[in-house]
Z-matrix of the N, CA and C atoms (Angstrom, degrees):
N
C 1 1.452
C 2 1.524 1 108.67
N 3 1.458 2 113.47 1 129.07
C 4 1.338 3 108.99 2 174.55
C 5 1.243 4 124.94 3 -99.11
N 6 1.595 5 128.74 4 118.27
C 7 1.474 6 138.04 5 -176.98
C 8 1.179 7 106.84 6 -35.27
N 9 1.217 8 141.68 7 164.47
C 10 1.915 9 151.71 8 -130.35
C 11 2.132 10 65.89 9 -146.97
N 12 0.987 11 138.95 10 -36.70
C 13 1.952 12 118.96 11 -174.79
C 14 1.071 13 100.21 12 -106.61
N 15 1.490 14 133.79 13 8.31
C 16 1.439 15 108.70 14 162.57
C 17 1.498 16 119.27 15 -75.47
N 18 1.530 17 101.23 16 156.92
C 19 1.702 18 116.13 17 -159.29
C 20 1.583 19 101.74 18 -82.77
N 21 1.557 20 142.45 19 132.97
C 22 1.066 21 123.93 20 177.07
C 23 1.675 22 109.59 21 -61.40
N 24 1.344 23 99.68 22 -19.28
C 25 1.573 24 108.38 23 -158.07
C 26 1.971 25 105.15 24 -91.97
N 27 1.507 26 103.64 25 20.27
C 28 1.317 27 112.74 26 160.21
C 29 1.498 28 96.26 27 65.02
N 30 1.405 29 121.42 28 29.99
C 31 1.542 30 107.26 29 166.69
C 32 1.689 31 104.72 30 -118.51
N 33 0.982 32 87.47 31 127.12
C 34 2.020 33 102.24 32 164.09
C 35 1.319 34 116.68 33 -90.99
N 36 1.643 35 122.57 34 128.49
C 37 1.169 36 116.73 35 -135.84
C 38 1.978 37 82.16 36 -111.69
N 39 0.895 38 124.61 37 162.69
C 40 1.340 39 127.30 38 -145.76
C 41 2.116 40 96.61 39 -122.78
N 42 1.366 41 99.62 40 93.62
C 43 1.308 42 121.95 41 159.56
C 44 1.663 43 135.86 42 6.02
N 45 1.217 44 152.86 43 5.84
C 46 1.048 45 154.16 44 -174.05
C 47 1.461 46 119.95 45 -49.96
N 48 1.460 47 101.07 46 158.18
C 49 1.813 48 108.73 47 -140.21
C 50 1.768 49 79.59 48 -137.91
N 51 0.860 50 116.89 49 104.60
C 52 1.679 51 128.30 50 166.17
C 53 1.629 52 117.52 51 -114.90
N 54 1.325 53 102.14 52 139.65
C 55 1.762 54 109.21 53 175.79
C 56 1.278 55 105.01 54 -100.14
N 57 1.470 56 123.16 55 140.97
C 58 1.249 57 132.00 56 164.44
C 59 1.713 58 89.87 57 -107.98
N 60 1.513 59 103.60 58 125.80
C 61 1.816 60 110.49 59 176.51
C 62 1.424 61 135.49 60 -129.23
N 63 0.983 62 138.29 61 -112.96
C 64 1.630 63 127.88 62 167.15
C 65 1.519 64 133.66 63 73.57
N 66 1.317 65 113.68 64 -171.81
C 67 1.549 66 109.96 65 -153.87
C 68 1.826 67 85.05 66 -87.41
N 69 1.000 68 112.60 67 177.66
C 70 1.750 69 137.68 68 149.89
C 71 1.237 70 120.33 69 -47.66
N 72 1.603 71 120.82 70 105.25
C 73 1.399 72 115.90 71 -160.34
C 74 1.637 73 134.53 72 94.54
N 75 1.310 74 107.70 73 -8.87
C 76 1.437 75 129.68 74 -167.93
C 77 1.388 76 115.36 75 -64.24
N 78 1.481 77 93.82 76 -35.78
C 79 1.770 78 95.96 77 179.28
C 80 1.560 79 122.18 78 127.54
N 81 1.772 80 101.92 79 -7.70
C 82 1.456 81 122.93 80 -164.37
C 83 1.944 82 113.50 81 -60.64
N 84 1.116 83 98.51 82 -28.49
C 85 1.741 84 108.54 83 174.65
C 86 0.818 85 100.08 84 -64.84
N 87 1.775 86 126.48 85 -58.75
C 88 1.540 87 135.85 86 -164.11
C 89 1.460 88 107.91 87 -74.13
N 90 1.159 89 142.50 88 -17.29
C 91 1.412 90 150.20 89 175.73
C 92 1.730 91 99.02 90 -81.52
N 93 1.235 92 125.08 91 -55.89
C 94 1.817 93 128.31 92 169.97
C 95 1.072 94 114.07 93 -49.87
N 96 1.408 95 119.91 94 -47.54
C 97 1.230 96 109.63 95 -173.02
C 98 1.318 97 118.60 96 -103.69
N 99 2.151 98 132.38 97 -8.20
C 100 1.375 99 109.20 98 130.45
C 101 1.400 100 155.26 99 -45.99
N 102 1.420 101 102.78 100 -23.98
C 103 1.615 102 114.38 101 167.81
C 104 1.099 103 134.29 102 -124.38
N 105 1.567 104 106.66 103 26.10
C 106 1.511 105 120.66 104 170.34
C 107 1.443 106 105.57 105 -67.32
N 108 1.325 107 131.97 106 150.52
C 109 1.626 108 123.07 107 160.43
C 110 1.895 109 114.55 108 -109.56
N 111 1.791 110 90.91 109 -2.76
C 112 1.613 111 99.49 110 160.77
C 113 1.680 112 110.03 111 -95.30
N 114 1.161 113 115.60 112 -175.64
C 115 1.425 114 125.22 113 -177.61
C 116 1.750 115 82.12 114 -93.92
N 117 1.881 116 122.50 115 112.03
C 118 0.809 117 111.60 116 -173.92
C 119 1.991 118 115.82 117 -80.53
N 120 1.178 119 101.38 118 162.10
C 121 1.610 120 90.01 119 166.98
C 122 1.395 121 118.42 120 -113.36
N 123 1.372 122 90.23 121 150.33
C 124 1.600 123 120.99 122 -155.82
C 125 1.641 124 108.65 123 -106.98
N 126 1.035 125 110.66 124 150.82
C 127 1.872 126 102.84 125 173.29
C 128 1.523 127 81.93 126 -144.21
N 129 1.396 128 137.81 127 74.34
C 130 1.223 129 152.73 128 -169.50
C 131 1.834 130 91.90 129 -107.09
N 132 0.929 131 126.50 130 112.08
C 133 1.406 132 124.76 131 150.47
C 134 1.604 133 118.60 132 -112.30
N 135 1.358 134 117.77 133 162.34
C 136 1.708 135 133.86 134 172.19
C 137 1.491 136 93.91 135 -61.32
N 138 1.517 137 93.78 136 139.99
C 139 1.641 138 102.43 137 161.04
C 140 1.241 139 122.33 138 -85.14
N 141 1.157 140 131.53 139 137.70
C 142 1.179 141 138.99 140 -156.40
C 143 1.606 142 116.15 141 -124.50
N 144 1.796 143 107.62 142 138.25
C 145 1.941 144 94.38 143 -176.67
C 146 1.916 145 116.25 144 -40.27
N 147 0.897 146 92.60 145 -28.96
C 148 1.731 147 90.59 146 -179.74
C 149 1.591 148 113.32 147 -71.92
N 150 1.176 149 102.36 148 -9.42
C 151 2.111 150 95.68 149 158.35
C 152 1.556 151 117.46 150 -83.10
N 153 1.450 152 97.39 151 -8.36
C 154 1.597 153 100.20 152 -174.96
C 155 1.235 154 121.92 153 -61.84
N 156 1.226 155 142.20 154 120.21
C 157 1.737 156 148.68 155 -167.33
C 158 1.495 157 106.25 156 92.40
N 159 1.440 158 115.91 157 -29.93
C 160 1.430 159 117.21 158 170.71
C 161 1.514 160 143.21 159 -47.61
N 162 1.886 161 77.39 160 -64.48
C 163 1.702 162 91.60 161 -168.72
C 164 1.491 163 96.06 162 -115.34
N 165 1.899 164 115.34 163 127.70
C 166 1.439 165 113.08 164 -167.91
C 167 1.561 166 96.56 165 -82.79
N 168 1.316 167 115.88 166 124.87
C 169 1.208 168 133.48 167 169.41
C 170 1.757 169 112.69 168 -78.15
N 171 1.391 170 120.58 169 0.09
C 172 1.310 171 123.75 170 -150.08
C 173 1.738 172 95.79 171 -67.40
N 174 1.437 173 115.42 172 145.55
C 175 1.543 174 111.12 173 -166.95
C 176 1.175 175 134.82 174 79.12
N 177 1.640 176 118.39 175 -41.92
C 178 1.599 177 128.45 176 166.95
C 179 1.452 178 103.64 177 -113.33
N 180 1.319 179 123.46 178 83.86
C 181 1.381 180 122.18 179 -178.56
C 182 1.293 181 97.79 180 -102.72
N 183 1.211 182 138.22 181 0.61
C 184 1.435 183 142.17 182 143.84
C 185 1.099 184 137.81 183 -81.87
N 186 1.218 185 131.74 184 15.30
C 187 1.481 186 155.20 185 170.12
C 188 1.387 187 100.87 186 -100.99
N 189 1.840 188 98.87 187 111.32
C 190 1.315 189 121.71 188 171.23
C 191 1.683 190 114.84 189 -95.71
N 192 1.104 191 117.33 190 -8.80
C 193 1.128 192 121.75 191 -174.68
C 194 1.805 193 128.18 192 -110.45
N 195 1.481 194 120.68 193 135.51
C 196 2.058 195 89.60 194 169.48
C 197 1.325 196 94.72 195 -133.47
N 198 1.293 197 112.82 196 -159.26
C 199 1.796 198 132.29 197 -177.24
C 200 1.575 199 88.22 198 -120.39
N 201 1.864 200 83.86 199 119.82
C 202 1.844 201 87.16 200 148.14
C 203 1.258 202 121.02 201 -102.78
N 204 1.434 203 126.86 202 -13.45
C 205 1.258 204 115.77 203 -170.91
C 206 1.474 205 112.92 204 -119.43
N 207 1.560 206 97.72 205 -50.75
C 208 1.680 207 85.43 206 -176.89
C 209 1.797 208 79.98 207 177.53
N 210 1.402 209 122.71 208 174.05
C 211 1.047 210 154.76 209 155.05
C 212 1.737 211 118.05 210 -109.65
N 213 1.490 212 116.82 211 140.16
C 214 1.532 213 132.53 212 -145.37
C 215 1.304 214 90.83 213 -149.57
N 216 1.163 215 124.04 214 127.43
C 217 1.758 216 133.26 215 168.39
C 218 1.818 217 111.71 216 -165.89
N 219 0.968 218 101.93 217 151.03
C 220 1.710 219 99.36 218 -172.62
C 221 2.119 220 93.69 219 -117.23
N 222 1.439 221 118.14 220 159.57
C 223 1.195 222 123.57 221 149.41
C 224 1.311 223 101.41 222 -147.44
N 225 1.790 224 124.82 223 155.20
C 226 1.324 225 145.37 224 162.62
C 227 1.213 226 89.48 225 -85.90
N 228 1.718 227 111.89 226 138.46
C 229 1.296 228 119.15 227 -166.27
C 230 1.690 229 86.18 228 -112.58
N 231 1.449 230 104.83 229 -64.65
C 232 1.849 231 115.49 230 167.09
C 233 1.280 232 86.25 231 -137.70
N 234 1.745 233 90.00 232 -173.24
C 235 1.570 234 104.28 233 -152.83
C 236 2.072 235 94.54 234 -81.16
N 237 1.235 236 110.11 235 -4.11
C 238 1.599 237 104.83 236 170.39
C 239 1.481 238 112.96 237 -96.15
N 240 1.668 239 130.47 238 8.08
C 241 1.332 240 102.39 239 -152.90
C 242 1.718 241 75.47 240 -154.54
N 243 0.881 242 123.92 241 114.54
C 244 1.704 243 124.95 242 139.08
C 245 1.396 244 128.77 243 -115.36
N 246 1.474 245 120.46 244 128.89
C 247 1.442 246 134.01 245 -175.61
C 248 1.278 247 104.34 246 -80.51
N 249 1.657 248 111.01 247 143.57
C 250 1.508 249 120.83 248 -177.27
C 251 1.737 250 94.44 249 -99.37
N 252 1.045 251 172.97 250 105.03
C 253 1.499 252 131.80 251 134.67
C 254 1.544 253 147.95 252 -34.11
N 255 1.041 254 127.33 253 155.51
C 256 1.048 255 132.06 254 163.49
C 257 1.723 256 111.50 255 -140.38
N 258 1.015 257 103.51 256 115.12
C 259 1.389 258 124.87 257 165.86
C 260 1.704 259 136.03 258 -80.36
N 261 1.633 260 118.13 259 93.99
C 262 1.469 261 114.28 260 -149.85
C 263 1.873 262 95.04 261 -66.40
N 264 1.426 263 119.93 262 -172.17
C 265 1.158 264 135.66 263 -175.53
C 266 1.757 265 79.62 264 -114.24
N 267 1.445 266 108.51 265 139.60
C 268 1.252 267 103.95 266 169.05
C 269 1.457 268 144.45 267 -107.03
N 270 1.711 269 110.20 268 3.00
C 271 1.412 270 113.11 269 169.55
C 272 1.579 271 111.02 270 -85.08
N 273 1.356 272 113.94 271 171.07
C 274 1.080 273 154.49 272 -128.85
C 275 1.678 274 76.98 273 -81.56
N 276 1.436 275 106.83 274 -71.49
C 277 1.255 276 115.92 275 -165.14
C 278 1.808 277 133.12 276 -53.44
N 279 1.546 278 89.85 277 -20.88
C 280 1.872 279 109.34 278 162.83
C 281 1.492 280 119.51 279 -102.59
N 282 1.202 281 129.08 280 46.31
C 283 1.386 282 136.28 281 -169.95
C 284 1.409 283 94.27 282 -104.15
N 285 1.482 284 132.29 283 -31.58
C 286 1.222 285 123.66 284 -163.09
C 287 1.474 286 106.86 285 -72.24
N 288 1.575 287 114.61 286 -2.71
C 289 1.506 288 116.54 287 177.54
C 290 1.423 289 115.20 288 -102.74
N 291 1.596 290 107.50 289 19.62
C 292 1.656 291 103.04 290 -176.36
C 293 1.314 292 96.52 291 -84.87
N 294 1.590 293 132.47 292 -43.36
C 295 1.532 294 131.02 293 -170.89
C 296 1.615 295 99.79 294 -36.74
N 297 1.102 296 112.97 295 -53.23
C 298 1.570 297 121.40 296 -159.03
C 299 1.590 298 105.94 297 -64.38
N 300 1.406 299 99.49 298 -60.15
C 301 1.453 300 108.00 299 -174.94
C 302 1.950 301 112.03 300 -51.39
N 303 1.723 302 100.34 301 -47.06
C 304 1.449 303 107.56 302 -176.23
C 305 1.829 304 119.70 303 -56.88
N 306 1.726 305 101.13 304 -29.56
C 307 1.603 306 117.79 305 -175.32
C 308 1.832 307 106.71 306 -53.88
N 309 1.554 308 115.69 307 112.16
C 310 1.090 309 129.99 308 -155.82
C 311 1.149 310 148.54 309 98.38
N 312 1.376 311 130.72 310 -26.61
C 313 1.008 312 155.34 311 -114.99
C 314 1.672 313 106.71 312 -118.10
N 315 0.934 314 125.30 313 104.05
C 316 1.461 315 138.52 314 -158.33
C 317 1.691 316 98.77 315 -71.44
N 318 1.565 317 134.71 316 -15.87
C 319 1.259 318 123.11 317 179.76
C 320 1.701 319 88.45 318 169.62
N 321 1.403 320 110.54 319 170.78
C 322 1.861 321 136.86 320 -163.99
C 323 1.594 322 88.54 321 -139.45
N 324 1.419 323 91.77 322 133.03
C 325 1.526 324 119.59 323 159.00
C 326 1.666 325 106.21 324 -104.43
N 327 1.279 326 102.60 325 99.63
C 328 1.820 327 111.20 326 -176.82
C 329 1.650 328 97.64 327 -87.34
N 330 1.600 329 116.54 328 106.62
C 331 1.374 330 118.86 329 170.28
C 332 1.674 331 106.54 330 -78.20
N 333 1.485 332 90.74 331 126.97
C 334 1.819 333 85.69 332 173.22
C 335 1.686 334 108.79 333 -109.79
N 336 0.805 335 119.82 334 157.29
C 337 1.604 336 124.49 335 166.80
C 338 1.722 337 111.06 336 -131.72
N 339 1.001 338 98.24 337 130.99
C 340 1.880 339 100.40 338 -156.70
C 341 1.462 340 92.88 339 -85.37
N 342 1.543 341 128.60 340 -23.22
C 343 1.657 342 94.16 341 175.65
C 344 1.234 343 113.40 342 -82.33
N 345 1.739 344 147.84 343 22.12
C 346 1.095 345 125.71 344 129.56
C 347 1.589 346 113.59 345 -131.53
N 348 1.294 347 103.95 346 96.46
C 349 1.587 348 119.25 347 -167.18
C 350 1.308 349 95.42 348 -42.69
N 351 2.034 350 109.87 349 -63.65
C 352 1.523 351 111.66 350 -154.39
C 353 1.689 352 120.74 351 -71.86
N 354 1.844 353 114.14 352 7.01
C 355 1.317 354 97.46 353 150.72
C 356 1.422 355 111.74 354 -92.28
N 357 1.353 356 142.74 355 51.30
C 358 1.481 357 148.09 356 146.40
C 359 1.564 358 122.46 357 -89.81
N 360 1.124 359 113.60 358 -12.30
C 361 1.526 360 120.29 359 -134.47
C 362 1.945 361 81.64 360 -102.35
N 363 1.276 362 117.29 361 -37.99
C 364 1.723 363 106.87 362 -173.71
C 365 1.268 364 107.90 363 -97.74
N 366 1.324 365 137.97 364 26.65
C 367 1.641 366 147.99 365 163.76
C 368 1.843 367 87.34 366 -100.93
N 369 1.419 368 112.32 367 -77.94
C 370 1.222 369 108.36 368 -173.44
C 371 1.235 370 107.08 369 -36.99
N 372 1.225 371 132.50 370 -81.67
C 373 1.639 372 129.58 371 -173.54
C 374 1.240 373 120.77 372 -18.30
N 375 1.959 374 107.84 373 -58.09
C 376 1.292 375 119.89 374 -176.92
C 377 1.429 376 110.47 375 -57.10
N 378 1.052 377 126.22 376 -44.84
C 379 1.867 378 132.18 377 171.90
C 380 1.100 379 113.22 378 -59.11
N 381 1.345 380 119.21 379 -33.65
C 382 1.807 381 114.42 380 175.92
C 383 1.116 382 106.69 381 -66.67
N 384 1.259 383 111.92 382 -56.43
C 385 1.547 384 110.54 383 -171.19
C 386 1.330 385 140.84 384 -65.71
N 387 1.346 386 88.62 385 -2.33
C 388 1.565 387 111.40 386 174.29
C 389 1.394 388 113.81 387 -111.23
N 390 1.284 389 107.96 388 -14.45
C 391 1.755 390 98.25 389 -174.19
C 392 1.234 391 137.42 390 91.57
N 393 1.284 392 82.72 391 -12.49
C 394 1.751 393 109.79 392 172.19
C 395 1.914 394 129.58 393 -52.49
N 396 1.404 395 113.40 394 88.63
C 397 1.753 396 87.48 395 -153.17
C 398 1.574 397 121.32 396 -71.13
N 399 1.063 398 99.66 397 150.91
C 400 2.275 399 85.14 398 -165.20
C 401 1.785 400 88.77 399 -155.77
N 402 1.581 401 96.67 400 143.89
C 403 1.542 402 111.67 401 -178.44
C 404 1.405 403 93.91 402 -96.84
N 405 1.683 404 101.87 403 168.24
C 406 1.769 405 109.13 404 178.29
C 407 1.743 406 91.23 405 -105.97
N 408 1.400 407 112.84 406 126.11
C 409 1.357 408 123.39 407 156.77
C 410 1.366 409 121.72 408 -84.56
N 411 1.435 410 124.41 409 121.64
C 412 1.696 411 101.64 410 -177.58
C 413 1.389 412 93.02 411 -100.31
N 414 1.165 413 101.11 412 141.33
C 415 1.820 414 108.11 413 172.97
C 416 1.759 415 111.64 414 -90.46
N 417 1.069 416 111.96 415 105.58
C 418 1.495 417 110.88 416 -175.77
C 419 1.644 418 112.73 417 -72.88
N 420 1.135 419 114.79 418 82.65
C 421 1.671 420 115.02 419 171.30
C 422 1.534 421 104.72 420 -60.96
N 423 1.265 422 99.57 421 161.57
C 424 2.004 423 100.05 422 165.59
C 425 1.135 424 139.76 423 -94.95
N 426 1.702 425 96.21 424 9.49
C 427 2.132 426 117.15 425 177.80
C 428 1.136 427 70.97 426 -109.66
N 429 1.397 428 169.73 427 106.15
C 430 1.233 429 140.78 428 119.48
C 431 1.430 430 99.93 429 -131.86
N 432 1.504 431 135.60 430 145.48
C 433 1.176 432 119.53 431 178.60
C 434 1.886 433 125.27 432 -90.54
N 435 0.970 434 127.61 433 175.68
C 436 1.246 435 114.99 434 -159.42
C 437 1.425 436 108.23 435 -117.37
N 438 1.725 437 110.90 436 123.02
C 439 1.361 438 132.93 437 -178.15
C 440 1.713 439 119.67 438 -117.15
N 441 1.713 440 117.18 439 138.99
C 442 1.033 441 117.13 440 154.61
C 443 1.544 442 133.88 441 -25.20
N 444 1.266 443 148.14 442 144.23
C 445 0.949 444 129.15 443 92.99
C 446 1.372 445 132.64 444 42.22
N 447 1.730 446 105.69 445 -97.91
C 448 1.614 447 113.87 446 -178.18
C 449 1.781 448 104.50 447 -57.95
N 450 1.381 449 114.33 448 -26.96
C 451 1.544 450 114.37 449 -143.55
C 452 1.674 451 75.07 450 -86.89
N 453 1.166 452 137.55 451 -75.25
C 454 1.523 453 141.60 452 169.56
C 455 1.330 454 101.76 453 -16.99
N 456 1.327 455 143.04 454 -44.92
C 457 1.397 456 119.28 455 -146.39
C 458 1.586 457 85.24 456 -117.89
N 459 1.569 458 137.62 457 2.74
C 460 1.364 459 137.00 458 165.17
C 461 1.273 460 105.34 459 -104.28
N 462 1.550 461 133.33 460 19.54
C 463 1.431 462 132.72 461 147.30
C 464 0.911 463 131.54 462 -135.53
N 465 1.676 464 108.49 463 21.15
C 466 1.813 465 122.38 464 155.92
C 467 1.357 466 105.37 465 -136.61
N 468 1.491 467 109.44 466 24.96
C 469 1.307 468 127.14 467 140.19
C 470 1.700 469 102.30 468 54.87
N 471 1.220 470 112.93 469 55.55
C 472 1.676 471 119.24 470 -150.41
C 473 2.458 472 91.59 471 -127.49
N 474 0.873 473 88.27 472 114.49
C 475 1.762 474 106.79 473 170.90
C 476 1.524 475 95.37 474 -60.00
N 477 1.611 476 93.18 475 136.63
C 478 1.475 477 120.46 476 167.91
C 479 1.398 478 118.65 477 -18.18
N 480 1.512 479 102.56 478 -70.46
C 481 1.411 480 122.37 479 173.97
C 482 2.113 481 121.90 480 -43.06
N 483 0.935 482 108.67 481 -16.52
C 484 1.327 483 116.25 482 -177.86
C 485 1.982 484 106.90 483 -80.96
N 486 0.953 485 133.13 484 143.80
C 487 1.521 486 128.76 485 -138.59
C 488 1.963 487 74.10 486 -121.42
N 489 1.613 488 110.12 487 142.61
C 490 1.240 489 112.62 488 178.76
C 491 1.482 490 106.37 489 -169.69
N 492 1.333 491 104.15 490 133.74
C 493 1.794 492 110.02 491 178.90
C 494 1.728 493 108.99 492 -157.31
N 495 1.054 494 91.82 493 145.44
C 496 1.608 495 106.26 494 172.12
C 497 1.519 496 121.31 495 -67.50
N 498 1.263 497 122.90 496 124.28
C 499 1.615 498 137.87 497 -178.41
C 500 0.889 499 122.92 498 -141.26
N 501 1.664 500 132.28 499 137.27
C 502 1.809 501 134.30 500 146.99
C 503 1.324 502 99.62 501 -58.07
N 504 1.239 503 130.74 502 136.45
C 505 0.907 504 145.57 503 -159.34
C 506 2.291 505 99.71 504 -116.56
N 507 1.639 506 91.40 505 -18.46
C 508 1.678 507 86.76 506 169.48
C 509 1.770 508 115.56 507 -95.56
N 510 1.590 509 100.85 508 11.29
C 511 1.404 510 110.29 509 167.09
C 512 1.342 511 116.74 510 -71.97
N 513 1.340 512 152.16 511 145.87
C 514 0.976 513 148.34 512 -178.00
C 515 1.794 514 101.01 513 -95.64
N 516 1.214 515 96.17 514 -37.97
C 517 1.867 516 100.56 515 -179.83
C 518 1.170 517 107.30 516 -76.19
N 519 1.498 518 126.51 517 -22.75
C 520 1.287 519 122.10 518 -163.02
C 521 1.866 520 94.92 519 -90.81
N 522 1.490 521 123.24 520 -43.14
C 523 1.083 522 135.62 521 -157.86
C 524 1.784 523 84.43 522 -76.25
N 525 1.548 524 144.57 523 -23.57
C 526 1.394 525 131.68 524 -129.36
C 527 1.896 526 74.65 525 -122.33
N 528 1.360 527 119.00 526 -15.21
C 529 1.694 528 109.12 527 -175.60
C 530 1.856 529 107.47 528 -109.75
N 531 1.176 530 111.29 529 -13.28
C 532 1.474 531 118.10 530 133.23
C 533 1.518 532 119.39 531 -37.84
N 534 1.127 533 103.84 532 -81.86
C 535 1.661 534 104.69 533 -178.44
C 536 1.464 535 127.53 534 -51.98
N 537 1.212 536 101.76 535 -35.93
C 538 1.509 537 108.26 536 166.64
C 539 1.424 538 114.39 537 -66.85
N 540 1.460 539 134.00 538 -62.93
C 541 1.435 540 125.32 539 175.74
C 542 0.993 541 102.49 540 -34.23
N 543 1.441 542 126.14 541 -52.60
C 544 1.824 543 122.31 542 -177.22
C 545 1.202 544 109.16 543 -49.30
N 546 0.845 545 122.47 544 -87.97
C 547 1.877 546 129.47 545 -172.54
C 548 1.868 547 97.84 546 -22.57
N 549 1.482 548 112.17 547 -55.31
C 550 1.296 549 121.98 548 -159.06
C 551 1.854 550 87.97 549 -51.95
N 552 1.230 551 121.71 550 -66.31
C 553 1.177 552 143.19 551 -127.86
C 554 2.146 553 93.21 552 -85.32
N 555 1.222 554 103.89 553 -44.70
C 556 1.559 555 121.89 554 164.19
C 557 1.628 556 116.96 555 -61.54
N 558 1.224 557 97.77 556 -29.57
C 559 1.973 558 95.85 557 174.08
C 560 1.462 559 101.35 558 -94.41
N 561 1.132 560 139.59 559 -37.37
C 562 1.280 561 141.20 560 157.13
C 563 1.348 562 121.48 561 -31.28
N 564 1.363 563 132.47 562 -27.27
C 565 1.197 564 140.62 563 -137.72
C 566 1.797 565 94.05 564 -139.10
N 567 1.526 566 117.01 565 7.92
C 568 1.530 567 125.87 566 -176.61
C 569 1.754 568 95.92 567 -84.25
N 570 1.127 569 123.30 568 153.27
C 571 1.337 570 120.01 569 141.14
C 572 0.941 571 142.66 570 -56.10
N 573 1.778 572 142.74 571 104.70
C 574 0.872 573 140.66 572 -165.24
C 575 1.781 574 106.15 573 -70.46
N 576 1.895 575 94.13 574 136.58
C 577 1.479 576 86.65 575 -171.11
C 578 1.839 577 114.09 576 -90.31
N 579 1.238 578 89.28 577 152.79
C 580 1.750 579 94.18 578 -176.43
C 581 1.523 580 97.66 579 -72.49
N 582 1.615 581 88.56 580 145.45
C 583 1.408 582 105.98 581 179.68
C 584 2.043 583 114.45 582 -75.15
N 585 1.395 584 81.21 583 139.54
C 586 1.852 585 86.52 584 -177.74
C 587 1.433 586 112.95 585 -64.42
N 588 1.463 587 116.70 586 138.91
C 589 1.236 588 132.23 587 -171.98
C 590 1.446 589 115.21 588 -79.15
N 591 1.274 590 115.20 589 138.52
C 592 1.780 591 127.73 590 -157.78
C 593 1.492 592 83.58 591 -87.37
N 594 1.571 593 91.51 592 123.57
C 595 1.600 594 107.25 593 168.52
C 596 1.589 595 127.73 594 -104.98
């Protein structure tokens, strides 16, 4: 039986494992499912009185919806490279499923949303501490007020070297040049291999 993605041109396009991450509300569903080219999957449920005292709604008090499990979306990057996603769940209380989700994963797209900086601050951590290399996306909402650059990266306290740009995240072009800085910024960050010894 022949696969419906195999290449006529006999190329197999080579697997990539990306995190979509961030605080609660960030935008990470809406980033999967602008640049999915499958119908992405969602584990989106209604919020329910039993999130109440739980999950801080502060800023998105209009968000009826969260992720319990994860977010799933595929893109062809070129005909050698297609990205898988994974999309974390973002309260406090589903973090114990980032290990799993992160296992593999060539680099994290950390969505930030600047009206609540300090849910950014335990994605970043979690990526440092693992080694994991991941750019900061700011998601530009249209209640949100508008910051530098420098001022963003002097209140998530983030080194030069860390790759960061502003995006709609319900852009599909905007969400599809995200992923690319990543990849760029994640192959950068490979070990260069030592050259073979003249025999």
């Amino acid at each position: 039986m022949v696969s419906t993605n195999s290449d006529p041109r006999g190329v197999i396009p080579t697997p990539v494992k990306i995190v979509v991450a961030g605080g609660f509300g960030a935008g990470k569903t809406t980033m999967v499912g602008s640049v999915s080219e499958i119908p992405p999957l969602s584990t989106e449920e209604v919020m329910t009185q039993a999130s109440d005292g739980i999950d801080d709604i502060t800023g998105v008090e209009s968000k009826t919806t969260t992720t319990v499990a994860l977010d799933f979306g595929r893109i062809t990057i070129s005909p050698h490279t297609v990205l898988y996603l994974f999309g974390t769940p973002g309260q406090d209380r589903f973090w114990f499923m980032w290990d799993e989700l992160a296992r593999g994963a060539i680099g994290t797209v950390v969505l930030v949303d600047t009206r609540r900086l300090d849910s950014s601050f335990a994605a970043i951590d979690f990526f440092e501490r693992r080694r994991i290399p991941f750019i900061i996306a700011v998601n530009c909402f249209e209640d949100a007020d508008d910051y530098t650059e420098e001022e963003v990266r002097k209140a998530l306290a983030l080194s030069d070297a860390v790759p960061l740009m502003f995006f709609d995240a319900r852009q599909r072009e905007a969400s599809k040049l995200a992923l690319i800085k990543l990849v760029r910024y994640a192959m950068s960050k490979l070990p260069v291999p030592e050259p073979a010894a003249a025999g």
